[in-house]
Residue, then its C-alpha position, 0 to 999 in steps of 0.5 A: x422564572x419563579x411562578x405562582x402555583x396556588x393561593x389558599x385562604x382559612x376563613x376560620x383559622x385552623x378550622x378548614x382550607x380552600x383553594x382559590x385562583x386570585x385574589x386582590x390584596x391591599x396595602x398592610x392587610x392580610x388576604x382577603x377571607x383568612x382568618x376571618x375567624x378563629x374558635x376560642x376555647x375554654x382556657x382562652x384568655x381573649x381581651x376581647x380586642x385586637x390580635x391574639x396568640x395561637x394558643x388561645x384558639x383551638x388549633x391542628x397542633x393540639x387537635x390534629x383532627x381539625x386539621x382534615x377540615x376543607x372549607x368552602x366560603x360564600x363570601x357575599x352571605x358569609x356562609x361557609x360550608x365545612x367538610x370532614x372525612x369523618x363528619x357529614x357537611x356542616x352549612x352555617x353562618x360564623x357570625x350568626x350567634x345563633x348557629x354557634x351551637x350547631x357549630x360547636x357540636x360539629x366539631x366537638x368529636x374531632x376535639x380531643x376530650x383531654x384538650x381544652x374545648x371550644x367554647x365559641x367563634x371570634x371575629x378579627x375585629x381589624x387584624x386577621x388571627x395569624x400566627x403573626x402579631x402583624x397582618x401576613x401573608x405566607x409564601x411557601x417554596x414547592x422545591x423546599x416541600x419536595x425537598x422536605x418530603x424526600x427526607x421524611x419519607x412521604x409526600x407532604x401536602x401543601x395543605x399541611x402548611x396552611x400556607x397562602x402562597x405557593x410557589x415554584x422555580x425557586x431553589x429549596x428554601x431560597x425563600x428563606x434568603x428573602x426576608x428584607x427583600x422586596x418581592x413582585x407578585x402579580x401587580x402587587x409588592x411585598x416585604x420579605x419579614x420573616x422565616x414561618x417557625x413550624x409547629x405540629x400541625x405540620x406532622x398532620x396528615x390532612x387527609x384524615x386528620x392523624x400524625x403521620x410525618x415527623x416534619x419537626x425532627x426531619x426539619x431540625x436533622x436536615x436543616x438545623x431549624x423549625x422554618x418553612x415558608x416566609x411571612x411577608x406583609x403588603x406593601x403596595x396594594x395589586x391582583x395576585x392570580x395563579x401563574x403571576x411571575x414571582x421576583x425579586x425587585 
């Protein structure tokens, strides 16, 4: 039986990962803690409400250096704790205006200075900063990434996706198969919506922040698309937690 392996979250989009062993998720909402936060940068073109596109946010697939970040969140402070092989750790509170500074000048060197450069921190006032216009969750296929890294070469981590869910027992990119399918996690029931298009984040190596893997390319010569992983939205509301058989229902 297909099980799940690891959950992770990105409290402030692009900006870090952190691995987690359960989580309670609720009806029509994203997982708890990610995307909480994204960084604007210079060029943005924000309205100041609601959900906004990728390319309005600082983001691995322009500045692959930020795709090295692990984070580690305190949920009941807000705090959260950054990390990067070429940066001491940086402590700060993202909704504290007045770390933004200190912030800013943490990341600035991991930013290209031919990018446009981040400028400052937004909230997600009720829908998390996805790359969806709705509130997802992403499921990704353990045998799709031994698969895809076979092809390429290398071992691809499960960081380089920014996926949510991860899981195993499933044939290479049977998940694919289950959009418009309803899916069993835990206590907790999901809609497959749609296949996840891949960008160049995914030819980022997240242990030191360079291109490493044409995932892209691999992906298009194999397969004759982008995808990998499925989006998926909550339909009824439960706990979810490493080693929760995964099934169709």
């Amino acid at each position: 039986m297909p099980a799940l392996t690891n959950i992770f979250r990105h409290p402030i989009k692009a900006h870090g990962v952190e691995q987690i062993s359960a989580a309670s998720v609720t009806q029509g909402q994203g997982l708890p803690w990610d995307r909480v936060w994204a960084v604007a940068h210079e060029a943005s073109k924000l309205n100041g409400t609601g959900w906004s596109r990728c390319v309005n946010f600082t983001r691995a697939a322009k500045a692959p250096k930020v795709h090295a970040i692990t984070s580690t969140l305190d949920e009941a402070s807000g705090t959260l704790t950054l990390s990067h092989p070429d940066r001491k750790d940086f402590t700060f509170q993202p909704d504290d205006d007045r770390q933004l500074t200190g912030f800013l000048a943490w990341v600035k060197p991991l930013v290209p200075a031919d990018r446009a450069q981040s400028t400052h921190i937004i909230r997600a006032s009720e829908q998390a900063m996805t790359d969806t216009d709705f509130p997802s969750i992403s499921l990704n296929n353990q045998a799709s990434r031994r698969a895809l890294s076979h092809h390429v070469g290398t071992e691809l981590s499960m960081e380089r996706f920014r996926g949510n869910l991860w899981v195993d027992g499933l044939a290479p990119f049977e998940e694919h198969e289950w959009v418009g399918k309803t899916i069993a996690i835990g206590t907790a029931i999901f809609e497959g919506v749609d296949v996840i298009e891949r960008c160049l984040a995914t030819t980022v190596n997240t242990a030191t922040g360079n291109r490493d893997a044409d995932t892209l390319g691999t992906l298009e010569a194999q397969y004759g698309h982008r995808d990998f992983g499925l989006a998926m939205r909550v339909i009824e509301s439960g706990d979810i937690k490493v080693g929760d058989e995964v099934s169709l229902v």
